[in-house]
N, C-alpha and C positions, 0 to 999 in steps of 0.2 A: 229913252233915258227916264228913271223914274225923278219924278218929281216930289221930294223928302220932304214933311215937316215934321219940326223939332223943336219940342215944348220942353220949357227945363221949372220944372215946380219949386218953388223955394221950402215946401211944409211949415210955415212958418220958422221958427229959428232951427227947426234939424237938420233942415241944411243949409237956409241961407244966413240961420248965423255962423257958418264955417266957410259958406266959401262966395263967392261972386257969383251968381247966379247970372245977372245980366252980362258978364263978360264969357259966362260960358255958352249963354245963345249967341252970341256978338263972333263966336268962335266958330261955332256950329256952324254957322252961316256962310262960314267957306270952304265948308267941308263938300266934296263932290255929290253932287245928284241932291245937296240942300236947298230949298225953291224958298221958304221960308221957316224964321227962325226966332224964337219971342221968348221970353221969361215969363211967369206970372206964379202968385203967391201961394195960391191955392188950388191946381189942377182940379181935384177929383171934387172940388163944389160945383154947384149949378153954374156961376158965373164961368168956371174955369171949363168946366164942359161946352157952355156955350161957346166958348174963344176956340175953342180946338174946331167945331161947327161950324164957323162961320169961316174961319181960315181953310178949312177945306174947297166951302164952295166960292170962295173970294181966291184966291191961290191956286186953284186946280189940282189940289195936292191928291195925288195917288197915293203915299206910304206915310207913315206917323211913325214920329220917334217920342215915345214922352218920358223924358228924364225924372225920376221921380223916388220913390220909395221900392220896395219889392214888387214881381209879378205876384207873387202869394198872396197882395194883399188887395192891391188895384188892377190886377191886368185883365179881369174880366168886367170889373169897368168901363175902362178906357176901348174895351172893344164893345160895347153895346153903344159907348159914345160914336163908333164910325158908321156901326148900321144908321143911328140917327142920321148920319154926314153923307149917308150912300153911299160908303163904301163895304167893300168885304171886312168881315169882322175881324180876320187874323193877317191885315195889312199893316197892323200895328205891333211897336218892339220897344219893349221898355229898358233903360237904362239904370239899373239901382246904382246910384248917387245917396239915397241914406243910409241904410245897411251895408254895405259895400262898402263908404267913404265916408261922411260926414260922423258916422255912428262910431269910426275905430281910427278915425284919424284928427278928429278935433283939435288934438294939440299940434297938430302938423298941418296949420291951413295951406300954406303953400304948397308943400306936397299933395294934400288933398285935392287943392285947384288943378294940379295939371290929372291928377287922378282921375275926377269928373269929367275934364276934357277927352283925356280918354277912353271911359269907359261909354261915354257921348257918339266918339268917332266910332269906336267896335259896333253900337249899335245902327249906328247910319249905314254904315257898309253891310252891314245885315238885313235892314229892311230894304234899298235897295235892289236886293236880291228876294224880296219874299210873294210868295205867289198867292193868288187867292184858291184858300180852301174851304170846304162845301160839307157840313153835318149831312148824315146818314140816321135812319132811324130804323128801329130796332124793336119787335112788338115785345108786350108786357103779360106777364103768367099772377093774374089777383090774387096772391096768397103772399102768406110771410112766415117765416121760419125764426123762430127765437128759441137760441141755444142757453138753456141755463133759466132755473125755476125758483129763483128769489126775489127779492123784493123787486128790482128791476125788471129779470123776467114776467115777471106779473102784470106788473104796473105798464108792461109794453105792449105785452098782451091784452090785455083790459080795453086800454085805447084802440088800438088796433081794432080792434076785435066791434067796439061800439061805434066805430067808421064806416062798419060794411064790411070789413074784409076778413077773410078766412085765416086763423092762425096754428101754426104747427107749435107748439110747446113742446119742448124737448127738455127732459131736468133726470141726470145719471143717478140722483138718490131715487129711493123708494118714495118719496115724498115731495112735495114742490114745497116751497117756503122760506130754503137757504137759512142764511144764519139768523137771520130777523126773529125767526120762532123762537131761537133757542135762548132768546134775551128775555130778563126780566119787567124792565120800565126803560124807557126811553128819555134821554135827556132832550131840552133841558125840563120836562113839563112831568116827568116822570107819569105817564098813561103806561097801561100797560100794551107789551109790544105782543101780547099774542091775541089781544081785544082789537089791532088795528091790522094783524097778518091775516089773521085765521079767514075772515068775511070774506077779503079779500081771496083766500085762496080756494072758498067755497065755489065764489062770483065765477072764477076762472072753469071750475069741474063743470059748473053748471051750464056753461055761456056758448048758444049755441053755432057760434061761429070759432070757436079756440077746439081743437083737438088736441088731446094731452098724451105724452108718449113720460113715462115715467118709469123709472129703471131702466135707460136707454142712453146710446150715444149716437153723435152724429160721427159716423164712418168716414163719409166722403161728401166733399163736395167739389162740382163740377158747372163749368157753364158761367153766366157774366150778367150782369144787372139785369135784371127783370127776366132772366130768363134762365135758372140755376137749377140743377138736378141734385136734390141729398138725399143720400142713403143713410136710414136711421136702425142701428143693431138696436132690437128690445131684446134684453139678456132672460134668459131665463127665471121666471121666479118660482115655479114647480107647483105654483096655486094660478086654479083656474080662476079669472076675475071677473067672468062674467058668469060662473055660478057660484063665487063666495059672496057672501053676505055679511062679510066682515064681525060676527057674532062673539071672535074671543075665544072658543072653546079650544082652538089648536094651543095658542100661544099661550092659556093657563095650564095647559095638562102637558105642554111639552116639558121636559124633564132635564134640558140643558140648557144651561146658564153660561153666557159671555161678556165682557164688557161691552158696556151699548155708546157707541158714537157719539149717540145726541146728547148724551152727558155727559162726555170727552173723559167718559174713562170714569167718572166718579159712580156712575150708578150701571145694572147689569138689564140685559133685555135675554129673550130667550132665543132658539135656532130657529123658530119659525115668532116673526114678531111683524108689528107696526112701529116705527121710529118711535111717535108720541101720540097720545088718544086722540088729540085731532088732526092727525095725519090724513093727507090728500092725492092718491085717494088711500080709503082707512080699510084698506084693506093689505094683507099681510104676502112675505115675501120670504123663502127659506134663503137661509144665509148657507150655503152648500158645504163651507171650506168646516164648521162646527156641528152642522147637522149628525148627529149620531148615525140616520140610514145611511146617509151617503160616506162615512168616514169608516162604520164597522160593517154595515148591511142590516142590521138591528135596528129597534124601537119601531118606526112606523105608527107611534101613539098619535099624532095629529091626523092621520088617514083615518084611523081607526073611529075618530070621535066627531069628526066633521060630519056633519048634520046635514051637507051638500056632496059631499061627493066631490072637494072642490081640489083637492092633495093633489101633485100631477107630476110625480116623480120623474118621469119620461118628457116630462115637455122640455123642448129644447128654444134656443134662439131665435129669433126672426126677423128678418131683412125688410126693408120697406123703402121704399122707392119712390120719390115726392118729387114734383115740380115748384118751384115759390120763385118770387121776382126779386124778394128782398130778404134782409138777413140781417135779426139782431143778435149781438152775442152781448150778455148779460150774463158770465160764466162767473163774478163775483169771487171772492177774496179768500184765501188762506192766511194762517199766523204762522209767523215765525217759528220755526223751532231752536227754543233758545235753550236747547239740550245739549244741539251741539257744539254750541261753541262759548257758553256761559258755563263752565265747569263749576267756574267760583261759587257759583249760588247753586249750587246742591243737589244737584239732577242725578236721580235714580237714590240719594241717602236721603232725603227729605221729604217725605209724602206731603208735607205740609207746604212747602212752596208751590204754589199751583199759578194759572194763570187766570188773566180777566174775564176769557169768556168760562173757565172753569170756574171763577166766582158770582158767575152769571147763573148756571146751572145750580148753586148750592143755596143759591135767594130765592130762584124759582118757588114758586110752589107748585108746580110740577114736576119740582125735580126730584134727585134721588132723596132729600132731606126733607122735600116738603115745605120749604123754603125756609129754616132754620140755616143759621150759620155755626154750622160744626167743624172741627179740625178733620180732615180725612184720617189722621193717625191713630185718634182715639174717642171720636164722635163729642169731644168738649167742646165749649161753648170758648171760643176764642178773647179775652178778653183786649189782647193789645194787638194789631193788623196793621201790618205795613206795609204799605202800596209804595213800589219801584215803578216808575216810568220811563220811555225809551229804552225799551231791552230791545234792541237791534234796530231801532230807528235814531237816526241822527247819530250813527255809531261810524265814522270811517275806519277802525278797527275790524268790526265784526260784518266788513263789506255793505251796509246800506246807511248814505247820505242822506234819504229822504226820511220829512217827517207822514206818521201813519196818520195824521190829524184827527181821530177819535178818540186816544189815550189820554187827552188831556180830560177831555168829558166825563171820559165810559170812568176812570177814575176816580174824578171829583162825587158822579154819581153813586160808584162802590163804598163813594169813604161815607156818603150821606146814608144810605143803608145800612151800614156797622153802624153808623149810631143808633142810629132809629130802631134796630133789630136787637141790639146788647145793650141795654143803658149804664150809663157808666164803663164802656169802653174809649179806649183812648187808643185813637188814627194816627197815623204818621204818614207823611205820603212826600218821596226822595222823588225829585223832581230836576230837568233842567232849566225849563222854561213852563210857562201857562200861553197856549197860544186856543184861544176863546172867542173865536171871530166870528161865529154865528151868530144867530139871532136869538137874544137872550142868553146868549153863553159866558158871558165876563157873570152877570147876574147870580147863574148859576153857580158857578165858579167860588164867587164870594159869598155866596150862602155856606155852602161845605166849610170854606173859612170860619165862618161866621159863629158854626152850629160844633166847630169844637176841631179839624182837620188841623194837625199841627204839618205846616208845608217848610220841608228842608229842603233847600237848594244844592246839589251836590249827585254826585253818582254812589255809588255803591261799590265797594272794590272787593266784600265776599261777605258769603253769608254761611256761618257755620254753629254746628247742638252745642248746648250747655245743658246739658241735664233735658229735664221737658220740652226747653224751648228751644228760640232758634234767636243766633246773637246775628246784629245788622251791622256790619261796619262801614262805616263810611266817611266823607266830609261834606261838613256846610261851608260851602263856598263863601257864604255871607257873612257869616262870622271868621275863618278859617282858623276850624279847629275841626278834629275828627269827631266823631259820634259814632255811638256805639246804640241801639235799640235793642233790648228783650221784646222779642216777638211770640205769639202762641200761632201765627199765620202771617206768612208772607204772601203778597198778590202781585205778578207781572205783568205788567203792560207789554205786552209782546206785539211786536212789527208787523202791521198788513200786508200782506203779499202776496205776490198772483197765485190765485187757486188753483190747486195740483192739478197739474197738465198742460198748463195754458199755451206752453210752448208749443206742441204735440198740437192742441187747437187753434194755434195761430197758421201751423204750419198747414193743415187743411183748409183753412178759410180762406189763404191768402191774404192775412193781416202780420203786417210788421209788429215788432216792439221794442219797449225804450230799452236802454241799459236794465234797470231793473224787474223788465220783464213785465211788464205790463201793453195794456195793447197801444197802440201809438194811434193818436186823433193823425187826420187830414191836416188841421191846421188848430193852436191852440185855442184861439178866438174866435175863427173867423168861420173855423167849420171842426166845430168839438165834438161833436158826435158823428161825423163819418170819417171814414177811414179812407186810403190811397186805393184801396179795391172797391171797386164802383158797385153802389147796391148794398154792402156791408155795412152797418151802423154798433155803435157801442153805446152800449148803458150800464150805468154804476162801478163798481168798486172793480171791473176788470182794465176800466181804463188809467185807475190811479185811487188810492184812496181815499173815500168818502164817507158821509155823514148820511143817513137815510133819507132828510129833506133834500143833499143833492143828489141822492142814486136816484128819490122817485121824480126829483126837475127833470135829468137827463134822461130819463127813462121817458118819460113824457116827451121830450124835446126825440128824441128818436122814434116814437111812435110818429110825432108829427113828419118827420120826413117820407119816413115808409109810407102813411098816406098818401101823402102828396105824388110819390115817387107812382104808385098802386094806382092814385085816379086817374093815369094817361091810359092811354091803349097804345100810343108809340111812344118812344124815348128818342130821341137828339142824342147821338155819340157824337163825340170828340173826333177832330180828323188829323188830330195832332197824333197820328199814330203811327209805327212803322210798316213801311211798307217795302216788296219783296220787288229786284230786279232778277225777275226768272231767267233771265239770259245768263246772267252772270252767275247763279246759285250753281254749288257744286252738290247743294246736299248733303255735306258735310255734318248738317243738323247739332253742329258746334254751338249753336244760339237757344235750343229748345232746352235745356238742361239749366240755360242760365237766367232763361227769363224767369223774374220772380213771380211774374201773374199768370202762368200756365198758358198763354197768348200764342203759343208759334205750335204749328203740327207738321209733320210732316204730309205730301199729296204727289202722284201721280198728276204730269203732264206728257203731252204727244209733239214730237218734235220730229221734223226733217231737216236734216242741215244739206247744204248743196251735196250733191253726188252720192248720197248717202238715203236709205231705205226708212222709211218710219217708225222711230223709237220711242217707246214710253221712258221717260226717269223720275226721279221724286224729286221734288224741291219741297222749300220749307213755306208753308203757307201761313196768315196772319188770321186770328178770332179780330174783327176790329171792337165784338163789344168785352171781350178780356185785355185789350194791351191798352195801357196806359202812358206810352212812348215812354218809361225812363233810358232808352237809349241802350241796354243793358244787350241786346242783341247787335246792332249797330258797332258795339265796341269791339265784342270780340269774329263778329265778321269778317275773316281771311282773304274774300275776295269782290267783300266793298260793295257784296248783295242787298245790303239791307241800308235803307235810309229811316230816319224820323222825322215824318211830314213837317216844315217848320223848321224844322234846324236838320237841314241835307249839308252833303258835306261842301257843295257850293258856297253854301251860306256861311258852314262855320268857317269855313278856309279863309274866306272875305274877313272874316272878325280878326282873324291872327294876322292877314296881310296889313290890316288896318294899325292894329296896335305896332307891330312890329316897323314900322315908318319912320 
């Protein structure tokens, strides 16, 4: 019979100002296989570790129940507190009484009280039942893979990389850099953002431990922490890179003219080009789909005048085949398209409504203007600019709840630039809220105020031509009355959102995500930078929208794990994992399809059953360093083959026989 103890935490008032703590050990203590039974204030501090320690070895207690807050947050706590106590680490079973109960029933103490009690008893009858189980270890492959080449990508890289260990750089443009280059100055301190990229993306070309795959994607991946196979497609560029010398002579003489991307459409690049002059690496890439050879069979001027022999019509695709132990994805952000669904403000009849980061590229001075601010409609000097914020952030209309948290900046930023660049122009900037929570950012904020930004409170409900200009209608919330603006340029703060694909790359990586699509942390707080697939970490604006001081924090803070992860030579799995009763498997392989971590295969065993000749069948076999027990095979198991070490269906049946009493 096992011998229980059952510690019930009060968390200060989050739970024990809702319910009786000491009468719910008082309870406990008659519950079967309970040996002893105690309240105390604050489990997961030193003194409370130590009471759980000493009741072990005073009590003889074999199994631990501790009433308390979430496993998410304390249960790998409370089991390093039992190896102290000598016991097995996963003889312990926790009871969430705050989350659970006190956190949604506060106004219902009483009900709460018997709540706790039972959510107390389900777990006694569970540990009761729990077996000790035993980590396995699993060797480590010293490389790392990071998917996506901006500032995150970088900055993971970089770390990585001056740790000692080998990095794979993967980035789908022609260029690493991400959106950071294509910015003007950086709030709140206004440096320029291609005087703090550019170095940096040198550092990376140059850094003998990073290998860079550029115009390439990640295909596949396969395999489980520290020990992951990717296959990386580098697409064709039709220029050879190891005899161009990046010189310029194709992309002046080539004779076709496109919209170039990195100007989002305001300025033109040619068929064979480099994104921007300090492109990494700077050397050039045919664009096949505008290419005059490849479209009529004609020109061939860039073969013709290359000085290298570097033109490589016929080069095709190439596959690459890498081991790595760890894996950042640092795939970074897309904008909104507020084309589709913001009719009101003038999309496809207004050249002049443009967005933030297209009034990024027109301050540039590398941009298509040379850093003037001119209307796209007729290259004038804009006198009156209206900056709209939250165009599809905080919109439950136009489907996204959340805020992009840089619009308030990259705005206040824009409006301080119209000044500074048109003197005696006059800002307007339709606003809901100012949310300026960084550091220096209310400052900034009130400067733009300060320096002449007239701020209305209010939305915009359409924006339509009078002659030259463009009329703003709207309301100020503050005063409530409508308003109307003559504009010669309108600027939208368009919604952050996960960079095209992300689905598509979640779905390879084996990374979940939130409702709006973004990649989903492990845990918010507690483990923000890795993910539910073991080995996998995130950095910057693929996890949620960000500010470049937190994409390069996270990006940091995820480099620091891959270290860490990269300096063992073995790794410690989890033995919380499923496992396969071959007897019972039908083979059926119902469970491989549905596991979300690629964890279950099928295999080939040899069997004789009495009276019967020796036969090979397949059963379904477990990866232990891909599955992550969420139970997902276990469920729909027809014939009760598969258990999840830790919660077998002994165990859970005990919980329902308990509650149900």
């Amino acid at each position: 019979m096992a011998r229980t103890g059952v510690f019930v935490c009060w968390c200060g008032s989050n739970i024990g100002g809702v319910v009786d703590c000491a009468a719910i050990a008082a309870q406990a203590a008659t519950f079967p296989g309970v040996a002893y039974s105690v309240d105390y204030k604050y489990l997961c501090s030193e003194p409370g570790q130590n009471l759980i320690i000493q009741a072990v070895r005073e009590h003889r207690l074999d199994r631990v129940v501790v009433a308390a807050c979430s496993p998410r947050l304390h249960e790998e706590t409370f089991r390093k507190v039992l190896v102290r106590a000598g016991l097995n680490a996963y003889l312990v079973e926790m009871a969430n009484i705050r989350e659970h109960c006190t956190w949604v029933h506060g106004a219902e103490k009483e009900r709460a009280q018997q709540k706790a009690v039972d959510l107390v008893r389900r777990a006694v009858a569970k540990a009761n039942r729990l077996e000790p189980l035993f980590e396995s270890s699993i060797p480590v492959t010293k490389r790392c893979l990071i998917v996506g080449g901006g500032i995150a990508g970088i900055q993971a890289a970089l770390d990585v990389a001056d740790a000692g260990q080998e990095v794979l750089l993967v980035e789908r443009e022609p260029t690493i850099g991400g959106n950071m280059v294509k910015l003007d100055k950086t709030f709140p301190t206004l440096d320029c953002s291609a005087c703090i990229s550019t170095p940096k993306m040198v550092a990376v070309a140059n850094h003998p431990n990073i290998r860079l795959y550029t115009y390439a994607e990640v295909e596949k991946l396969t395999g489980y922490i520290g020990n992951f196979e990717v296959t990386i497609r580098q697409k064709a560029r039709y220029v050879d890179h190891d005899r161009c010398t990046g010189c310029g002579t194709c992309w002046e003489k080539c004779p076709c003219k496109v919209p170039a991307e990195f100007d989002v459409g305001l300025g033109h690049r040619k068929a064979i080009y480099i994104p921007f002059p300090q492109a990494v690496p700077n050397k050039p890439v045919i664009d096949r789909e505008h290419c005059r050879y490849f479209t009529s069979g004609k020109c061939r001027v860039c073969a013709k005048v290359c000085p290298t022999q570097a033109i490589d019509y016929g080069q095709e695709e190439k596959i690459f085949t890498e081991r790595v132990g760890a894996v950042v994805v640092a795939t970074g952000f897309g904008l909104f398209d507020w084309s589709r669904v913001y009719g009101e403000y003038g999309y496809g009849r207004y050249p002049d409504v443009i967005t933030g980061l297209q009034f990024e590229r027109l301050v540039n001075a590398a941009g298509p203007t040379g850093g003037k601010i001119l209307r796209p409609s007729d290259g004038n000097i804009p006198r009156t600019v209206v900056f709209i914020k939250c165009v599809g952030s905080r919109d439950e209309a136009k489907g996204r709840n959340y805020c992009s948290r840089i619009c308030c900046m990259y705005t206040a930023k824009h409006a301080l630039q119209v000044l500074e660049k048109v003197p005696g122009a006059r800002v307007y900037v339709f606003y809901m809220d100012v949310r300026a929570a960084g550091k220096g950012y209310e400052e900034f904020f009130q400067r733009a105020v300060r320096e002449g930004a007239v701020y209305i409170r209010g939305r915009v409900s359409k924006i339509f031509r009078d002659g030259r200009r463009l009329v703003v209608r709207g309301v100020d919330t503050l005063l409530g009355r409508p308003v109307e603006v003559d504009a010669d340029l309108v600027v939208l703060a368009t919604a952050v959102e996960p960079a095209a694909g992300a689905a598509e790359t979640a779905r390879l990586l084996g990374v979940n995500t939130d409702r709006d699509g973004f990649f989903q942390e492990a845990h918010p707080k507690l483990r923000p930078v890795e993910t539910h697939t073991g080995g996998v970490f995130l950095a910057g604006a693929c996890q949620a929208p960000k500010d470049i001081p937190d994409t390069v924090a996270q990006a940091s803070g995820a480099a620091a794990k891959v270290v860490g992860l990269l300096s063992r030579d073995q790794l410690s799995t989890s033995p919380m994992i499923a496992r396969v009763n071959e007897v019972l498997c039908t083979g059926c392989f119902l469970c491989v399809p549905v596991c979300p971590y690629r964890a279950l295969a099928p295999k080939k065993i040899s069997e004789r059953l009495p009276g019967h000749p020796l036969r090979e069948r397949e059963v379904v076999t477990v990866n232990a360093g891909l599955c992550q027990g969420c139970g997902a095979c276990n469920a729909i198991c027809r014939a009760g083959a598969i258990e999840v070490r830790g919660f077998t269906n002994e165990q859970l049946l005990a919980e329902v026989d308990a509650l149900c009493l």
